[in-house]
PDB file of N, CA, C and O in Angstrom:
ATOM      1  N   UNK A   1     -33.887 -34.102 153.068  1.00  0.00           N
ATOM      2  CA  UNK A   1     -32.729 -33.433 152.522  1.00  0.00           C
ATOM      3  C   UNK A   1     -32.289 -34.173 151.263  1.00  0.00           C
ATOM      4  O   UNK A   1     -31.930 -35.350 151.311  1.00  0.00           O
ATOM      5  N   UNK A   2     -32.328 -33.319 149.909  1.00  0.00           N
ATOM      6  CA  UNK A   2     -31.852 -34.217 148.771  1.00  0.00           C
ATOM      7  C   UNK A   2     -30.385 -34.144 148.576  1.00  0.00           C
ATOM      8  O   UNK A   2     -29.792 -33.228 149.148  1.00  0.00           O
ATOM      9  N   UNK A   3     -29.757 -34.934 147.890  1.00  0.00           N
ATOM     10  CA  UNK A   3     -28.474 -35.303 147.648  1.00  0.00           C
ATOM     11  C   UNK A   3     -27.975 -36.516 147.979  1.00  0.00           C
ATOM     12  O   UNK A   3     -28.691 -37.328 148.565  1.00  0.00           O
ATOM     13  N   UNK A   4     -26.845 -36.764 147.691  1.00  0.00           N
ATOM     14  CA  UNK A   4     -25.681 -38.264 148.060  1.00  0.00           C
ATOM     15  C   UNK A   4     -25.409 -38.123 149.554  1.00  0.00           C
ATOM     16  O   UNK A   4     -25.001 -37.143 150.178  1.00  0.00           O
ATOM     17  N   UNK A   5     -25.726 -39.311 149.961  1.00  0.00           N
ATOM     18  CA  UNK A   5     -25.274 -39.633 151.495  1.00  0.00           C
ATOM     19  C   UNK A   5     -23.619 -39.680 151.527  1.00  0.00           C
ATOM     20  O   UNK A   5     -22.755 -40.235 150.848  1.00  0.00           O
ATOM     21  N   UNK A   6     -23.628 -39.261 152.074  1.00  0.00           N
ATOM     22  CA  UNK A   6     -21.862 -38.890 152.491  1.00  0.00           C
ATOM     23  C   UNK A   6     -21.236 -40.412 152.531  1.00  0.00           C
ATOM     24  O   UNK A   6     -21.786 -41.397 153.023  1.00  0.00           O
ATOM     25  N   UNK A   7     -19.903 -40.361 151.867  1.00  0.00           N
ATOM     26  CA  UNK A   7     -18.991 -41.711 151.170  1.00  0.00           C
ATOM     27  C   UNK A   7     -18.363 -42.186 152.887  1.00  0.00           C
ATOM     28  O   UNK A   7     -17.822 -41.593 153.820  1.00  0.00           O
ATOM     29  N   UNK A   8     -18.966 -44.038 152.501  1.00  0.00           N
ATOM     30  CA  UNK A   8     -18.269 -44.722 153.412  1.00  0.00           C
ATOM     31  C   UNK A   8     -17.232 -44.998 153.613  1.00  0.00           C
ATOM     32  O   UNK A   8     -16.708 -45.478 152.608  1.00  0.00           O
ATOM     33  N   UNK A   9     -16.342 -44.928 154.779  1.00  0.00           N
ATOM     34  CA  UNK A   9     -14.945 -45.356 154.599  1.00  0.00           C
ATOM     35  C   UNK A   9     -15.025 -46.903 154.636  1.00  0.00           C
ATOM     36  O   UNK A   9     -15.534 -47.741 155.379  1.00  0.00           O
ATOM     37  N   UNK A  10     -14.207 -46.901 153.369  1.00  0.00           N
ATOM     38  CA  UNK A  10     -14.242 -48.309 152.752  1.00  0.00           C
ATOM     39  C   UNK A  10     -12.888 -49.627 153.541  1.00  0.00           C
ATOM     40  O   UNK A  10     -12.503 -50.749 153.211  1.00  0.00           O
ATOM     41  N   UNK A  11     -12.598 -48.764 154.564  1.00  0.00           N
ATOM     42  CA  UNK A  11     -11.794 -49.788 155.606  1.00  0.00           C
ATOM     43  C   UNK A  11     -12.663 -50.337 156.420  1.00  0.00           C
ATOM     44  O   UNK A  11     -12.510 -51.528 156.689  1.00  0.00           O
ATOM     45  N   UNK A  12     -13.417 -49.836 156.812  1.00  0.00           N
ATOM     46  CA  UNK A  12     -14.427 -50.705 157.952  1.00  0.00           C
ATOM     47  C   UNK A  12     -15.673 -51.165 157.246  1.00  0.00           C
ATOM     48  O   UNK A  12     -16.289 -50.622 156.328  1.00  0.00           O
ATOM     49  N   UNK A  13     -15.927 -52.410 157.951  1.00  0.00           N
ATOM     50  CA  UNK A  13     -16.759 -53.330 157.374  1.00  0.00           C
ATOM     51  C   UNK A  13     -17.831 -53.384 158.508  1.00  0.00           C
ATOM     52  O   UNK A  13     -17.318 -53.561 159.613  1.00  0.00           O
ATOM     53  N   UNK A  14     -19.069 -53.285 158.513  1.00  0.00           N
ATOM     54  CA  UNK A  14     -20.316 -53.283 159.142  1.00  0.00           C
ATOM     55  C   UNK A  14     -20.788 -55.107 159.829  1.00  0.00           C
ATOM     56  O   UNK A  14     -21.773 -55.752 159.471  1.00  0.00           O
ATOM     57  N   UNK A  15     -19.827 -55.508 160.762  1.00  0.00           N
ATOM     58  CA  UNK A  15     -20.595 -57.221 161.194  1.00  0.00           C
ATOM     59  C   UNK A  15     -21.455 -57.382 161.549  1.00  0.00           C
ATOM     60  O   UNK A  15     -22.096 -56.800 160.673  1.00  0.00           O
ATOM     61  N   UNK A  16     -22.395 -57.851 162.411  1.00  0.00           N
ATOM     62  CA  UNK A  16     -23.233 -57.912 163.288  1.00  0.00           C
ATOM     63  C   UNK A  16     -22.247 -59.405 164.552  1.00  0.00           C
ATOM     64  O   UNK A  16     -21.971 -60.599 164.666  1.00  0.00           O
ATOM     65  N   UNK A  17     -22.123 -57.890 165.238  1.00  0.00           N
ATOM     66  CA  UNK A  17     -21.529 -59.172 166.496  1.00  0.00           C
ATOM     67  C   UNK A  17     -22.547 -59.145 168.105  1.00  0.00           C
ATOM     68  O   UNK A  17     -23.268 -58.357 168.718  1.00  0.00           O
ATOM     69  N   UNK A  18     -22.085 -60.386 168.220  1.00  0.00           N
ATOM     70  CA  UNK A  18     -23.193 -60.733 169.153  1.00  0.00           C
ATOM     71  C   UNK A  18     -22.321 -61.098 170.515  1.00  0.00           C
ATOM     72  O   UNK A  18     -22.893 -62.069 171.011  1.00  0.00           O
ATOM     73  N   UNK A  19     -21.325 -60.781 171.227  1.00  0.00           N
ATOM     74  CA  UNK A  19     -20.688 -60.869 172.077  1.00  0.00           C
ATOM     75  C   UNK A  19     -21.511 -60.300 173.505  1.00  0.00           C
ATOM     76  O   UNK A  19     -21.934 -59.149 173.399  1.00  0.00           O
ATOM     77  N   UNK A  20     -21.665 -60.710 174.277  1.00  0.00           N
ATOM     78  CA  UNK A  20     -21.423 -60.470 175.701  1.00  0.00           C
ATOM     79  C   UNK A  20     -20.706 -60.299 176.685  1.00  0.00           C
ATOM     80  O   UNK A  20     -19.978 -61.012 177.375  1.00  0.00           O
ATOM     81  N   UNK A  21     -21.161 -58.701 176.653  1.00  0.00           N
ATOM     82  CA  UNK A  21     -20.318 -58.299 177.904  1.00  0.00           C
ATOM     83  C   UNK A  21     -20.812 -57.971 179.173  1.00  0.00           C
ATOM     84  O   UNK A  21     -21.842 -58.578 179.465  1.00  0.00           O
ATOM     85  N   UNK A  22     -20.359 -57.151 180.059  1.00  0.00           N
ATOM     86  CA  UNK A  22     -20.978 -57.373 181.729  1.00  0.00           C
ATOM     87  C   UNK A  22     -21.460 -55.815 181.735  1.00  0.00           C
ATOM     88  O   UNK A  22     -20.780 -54.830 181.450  1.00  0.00           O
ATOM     89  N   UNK A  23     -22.792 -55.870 182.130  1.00  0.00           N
ATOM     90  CA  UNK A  23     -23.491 -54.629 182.008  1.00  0.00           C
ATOM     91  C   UNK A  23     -22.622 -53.464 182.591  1.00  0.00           C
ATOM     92  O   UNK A  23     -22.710 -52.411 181.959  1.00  0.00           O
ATOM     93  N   UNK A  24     -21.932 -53.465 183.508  1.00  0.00           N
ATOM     94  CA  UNK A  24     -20.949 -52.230 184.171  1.00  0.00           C
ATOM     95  C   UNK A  24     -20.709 -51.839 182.687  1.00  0.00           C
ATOM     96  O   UNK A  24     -21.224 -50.890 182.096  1.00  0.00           O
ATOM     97  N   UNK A  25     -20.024 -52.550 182.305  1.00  0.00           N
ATOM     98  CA  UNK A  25     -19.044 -52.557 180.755  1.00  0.00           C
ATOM     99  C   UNK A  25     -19.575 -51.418 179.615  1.00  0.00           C
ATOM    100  O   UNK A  25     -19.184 -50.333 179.185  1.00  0.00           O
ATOM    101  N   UNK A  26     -20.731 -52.359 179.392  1.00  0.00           N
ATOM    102  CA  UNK A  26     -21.353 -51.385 178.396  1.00  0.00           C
ATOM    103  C   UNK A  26     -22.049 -50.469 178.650  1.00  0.00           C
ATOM    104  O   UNK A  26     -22.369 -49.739 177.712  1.00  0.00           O
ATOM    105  N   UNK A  27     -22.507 -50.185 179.915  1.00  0.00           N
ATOM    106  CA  UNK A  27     -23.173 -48.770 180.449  1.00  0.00           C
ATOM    107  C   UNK A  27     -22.125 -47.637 180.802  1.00  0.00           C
ATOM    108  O   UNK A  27     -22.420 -46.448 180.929  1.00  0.00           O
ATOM    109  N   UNK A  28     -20.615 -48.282 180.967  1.00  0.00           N
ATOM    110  CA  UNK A  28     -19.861 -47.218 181.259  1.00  0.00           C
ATOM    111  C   UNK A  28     -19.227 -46.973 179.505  1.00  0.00           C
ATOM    112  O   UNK A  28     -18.782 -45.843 179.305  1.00  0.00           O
ATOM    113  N   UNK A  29     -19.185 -47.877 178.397  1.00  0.00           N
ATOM    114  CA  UNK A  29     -19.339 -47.218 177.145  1.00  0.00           C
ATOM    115  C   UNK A  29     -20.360 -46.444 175.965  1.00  0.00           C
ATOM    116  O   UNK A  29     -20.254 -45.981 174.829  1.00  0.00           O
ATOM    117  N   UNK A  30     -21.397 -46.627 177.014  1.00  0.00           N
ATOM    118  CA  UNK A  30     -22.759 -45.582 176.427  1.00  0.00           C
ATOM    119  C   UNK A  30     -22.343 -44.284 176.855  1.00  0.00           C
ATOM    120  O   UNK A  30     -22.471 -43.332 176.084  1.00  0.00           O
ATOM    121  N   UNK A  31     -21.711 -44.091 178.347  1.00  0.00           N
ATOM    122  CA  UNK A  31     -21.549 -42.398 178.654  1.00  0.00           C
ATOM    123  C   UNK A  31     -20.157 -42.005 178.484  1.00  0.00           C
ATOM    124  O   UNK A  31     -19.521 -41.198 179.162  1.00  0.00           O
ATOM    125  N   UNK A  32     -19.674 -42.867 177.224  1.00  0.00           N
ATOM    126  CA  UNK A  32     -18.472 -42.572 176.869  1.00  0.00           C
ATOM    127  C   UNK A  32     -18.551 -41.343 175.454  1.00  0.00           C
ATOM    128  O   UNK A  32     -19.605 -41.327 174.819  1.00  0.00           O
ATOM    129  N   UNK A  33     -17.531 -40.467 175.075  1.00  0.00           N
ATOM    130  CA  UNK A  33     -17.986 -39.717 173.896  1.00  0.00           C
ATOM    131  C   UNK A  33     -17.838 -39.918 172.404  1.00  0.00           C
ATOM    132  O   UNK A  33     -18.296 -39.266 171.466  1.00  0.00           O
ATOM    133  N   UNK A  34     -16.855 -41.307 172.447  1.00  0.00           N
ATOM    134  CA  UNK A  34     -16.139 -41.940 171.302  1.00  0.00           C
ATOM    135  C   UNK A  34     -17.258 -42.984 171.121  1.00  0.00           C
ATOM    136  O   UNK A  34     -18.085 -43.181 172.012  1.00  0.00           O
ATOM    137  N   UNK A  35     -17.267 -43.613 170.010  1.00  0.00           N
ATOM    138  CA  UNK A  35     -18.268 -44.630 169.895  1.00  0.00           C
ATOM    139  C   UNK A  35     -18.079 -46.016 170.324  1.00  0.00           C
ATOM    140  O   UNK A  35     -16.985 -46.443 169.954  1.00  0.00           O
ATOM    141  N   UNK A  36     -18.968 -47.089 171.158  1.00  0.00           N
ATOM    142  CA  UNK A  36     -18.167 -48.138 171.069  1.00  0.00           C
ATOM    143  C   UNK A  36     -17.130 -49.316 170.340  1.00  0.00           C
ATOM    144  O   UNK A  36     -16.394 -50.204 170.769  1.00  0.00           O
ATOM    145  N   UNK A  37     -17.493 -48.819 169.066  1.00  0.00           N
ATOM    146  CA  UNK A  37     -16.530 -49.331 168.300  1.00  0.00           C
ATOM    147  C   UNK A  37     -15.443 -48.860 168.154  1.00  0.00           C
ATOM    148  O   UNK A  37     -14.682 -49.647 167.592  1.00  0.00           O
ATOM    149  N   UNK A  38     -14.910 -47.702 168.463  1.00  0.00           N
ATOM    150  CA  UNK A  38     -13.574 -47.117 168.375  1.00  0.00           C
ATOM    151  C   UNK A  38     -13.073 -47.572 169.764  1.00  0.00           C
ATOM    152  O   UNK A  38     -12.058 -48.262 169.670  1.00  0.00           O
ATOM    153  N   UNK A  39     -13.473 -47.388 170.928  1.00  0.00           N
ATOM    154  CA  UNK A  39     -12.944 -48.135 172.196  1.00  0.00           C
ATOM    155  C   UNK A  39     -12.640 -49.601 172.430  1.00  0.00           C
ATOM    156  O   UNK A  39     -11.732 -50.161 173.043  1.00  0.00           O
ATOM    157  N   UNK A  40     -13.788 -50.088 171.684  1.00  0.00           N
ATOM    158  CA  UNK A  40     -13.089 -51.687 171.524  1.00  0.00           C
ATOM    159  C   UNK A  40     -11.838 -51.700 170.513  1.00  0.00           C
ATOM    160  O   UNK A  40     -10.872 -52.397 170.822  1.00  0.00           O
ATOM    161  N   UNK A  41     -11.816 -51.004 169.388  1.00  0.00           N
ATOM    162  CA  UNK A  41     -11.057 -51.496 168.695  1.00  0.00           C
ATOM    163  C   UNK A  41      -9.722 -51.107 169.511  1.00  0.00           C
ATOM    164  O   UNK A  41      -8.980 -51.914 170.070  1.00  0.00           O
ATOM    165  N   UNK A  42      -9.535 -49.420 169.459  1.00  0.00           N
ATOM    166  CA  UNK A  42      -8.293 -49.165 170.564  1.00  0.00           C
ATOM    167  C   UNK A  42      -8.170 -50.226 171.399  1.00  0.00           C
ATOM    168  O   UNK A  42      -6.960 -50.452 171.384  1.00  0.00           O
ATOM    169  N   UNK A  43      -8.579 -50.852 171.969  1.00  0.00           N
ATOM    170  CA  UNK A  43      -9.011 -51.576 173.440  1.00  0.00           C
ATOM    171  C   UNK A  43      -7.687 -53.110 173.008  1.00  0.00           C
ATOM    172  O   UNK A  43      -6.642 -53.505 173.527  1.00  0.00           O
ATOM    173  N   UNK A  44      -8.772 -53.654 171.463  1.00  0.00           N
ATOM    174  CA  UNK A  44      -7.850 -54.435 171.500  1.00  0.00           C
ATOM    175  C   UNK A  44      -6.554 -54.216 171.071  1.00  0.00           C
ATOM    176  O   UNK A  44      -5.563 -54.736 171.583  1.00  0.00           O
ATOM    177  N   UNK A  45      -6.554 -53.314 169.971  1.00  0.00           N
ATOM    178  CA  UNK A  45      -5.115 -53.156 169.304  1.00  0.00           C
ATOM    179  C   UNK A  45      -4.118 -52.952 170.389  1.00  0.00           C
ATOM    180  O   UNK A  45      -3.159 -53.720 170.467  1.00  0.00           O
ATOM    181  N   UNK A  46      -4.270 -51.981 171.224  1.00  0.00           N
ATOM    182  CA  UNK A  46      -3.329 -52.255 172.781  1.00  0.00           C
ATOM    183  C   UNK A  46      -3.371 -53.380 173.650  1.00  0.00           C
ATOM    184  O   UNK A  46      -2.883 -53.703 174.733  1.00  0.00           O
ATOM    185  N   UNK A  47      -3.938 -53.739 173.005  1.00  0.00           N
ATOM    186  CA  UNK A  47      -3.783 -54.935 174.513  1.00  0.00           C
ATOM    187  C   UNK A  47      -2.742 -56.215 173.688  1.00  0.00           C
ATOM    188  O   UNK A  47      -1.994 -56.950 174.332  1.00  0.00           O
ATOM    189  N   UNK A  48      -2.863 -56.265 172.446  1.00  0.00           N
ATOM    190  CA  UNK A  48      -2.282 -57.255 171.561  1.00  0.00           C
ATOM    191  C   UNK A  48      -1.404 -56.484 170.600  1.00  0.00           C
ATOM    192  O   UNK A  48      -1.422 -56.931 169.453  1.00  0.00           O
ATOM    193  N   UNK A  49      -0.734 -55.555 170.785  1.00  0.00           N
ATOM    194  CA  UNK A  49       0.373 -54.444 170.251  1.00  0.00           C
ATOM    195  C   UNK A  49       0.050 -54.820 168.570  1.00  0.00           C
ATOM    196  O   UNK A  49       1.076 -55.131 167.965  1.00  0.00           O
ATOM    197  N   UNK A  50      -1.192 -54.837 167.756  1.00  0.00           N
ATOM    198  CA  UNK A  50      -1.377 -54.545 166.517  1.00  0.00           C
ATOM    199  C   UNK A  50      -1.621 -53.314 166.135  1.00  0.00           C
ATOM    200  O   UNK A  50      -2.309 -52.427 166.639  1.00  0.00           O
ATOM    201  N   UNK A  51      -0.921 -53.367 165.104  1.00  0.00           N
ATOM    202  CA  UNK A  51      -1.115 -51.551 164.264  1.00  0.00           C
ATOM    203  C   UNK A  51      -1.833 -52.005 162.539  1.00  0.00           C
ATOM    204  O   UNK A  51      -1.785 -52.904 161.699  1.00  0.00           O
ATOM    205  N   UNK A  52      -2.266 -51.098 162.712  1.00  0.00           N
ATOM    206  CA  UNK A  52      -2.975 -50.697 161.323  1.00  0.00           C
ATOM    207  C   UNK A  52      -1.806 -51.310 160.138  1.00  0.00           C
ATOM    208  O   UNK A  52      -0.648 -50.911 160.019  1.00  0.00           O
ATOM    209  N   UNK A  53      -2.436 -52.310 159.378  1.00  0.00           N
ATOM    210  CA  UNK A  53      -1.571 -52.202 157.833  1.00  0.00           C
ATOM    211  C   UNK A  53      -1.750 -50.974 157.083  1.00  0.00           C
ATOM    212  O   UNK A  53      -2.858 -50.484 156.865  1.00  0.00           O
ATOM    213  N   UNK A  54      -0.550 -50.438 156.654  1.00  0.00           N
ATOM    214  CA  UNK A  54       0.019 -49.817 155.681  1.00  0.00           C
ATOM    215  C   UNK A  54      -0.473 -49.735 154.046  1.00  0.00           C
ATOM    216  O   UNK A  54       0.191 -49.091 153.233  1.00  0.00           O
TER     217      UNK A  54
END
């Protein structure tokens, strides 16, 4: 398919993290429909009452 790859949102930054978690964990966020990165992030921002800067 030719053309421009569709524009990154330039708030999120691509890490490579290497954390371990407990297989329940991440097998019950594979048959989740959101991606795991949006559940962790929700995950923490509630748990540590941070909101998005402005």
């Amino acid at each position: 398919m030719a053309g421009r790859p569709p524009k990154k949102d330039r708030r999120m930054v691509k890490i490579p993290v290497g954390y371990k978690l407990p297989r329940w964990l991440v097998e019950w966020m594979r048959e989740q429909p959101e991606s795991q990165a949006a559940i962790i992030e929700d995950a923490v921002m509630e748990k540590h009452n941070l909101k998005e800067p402005s």
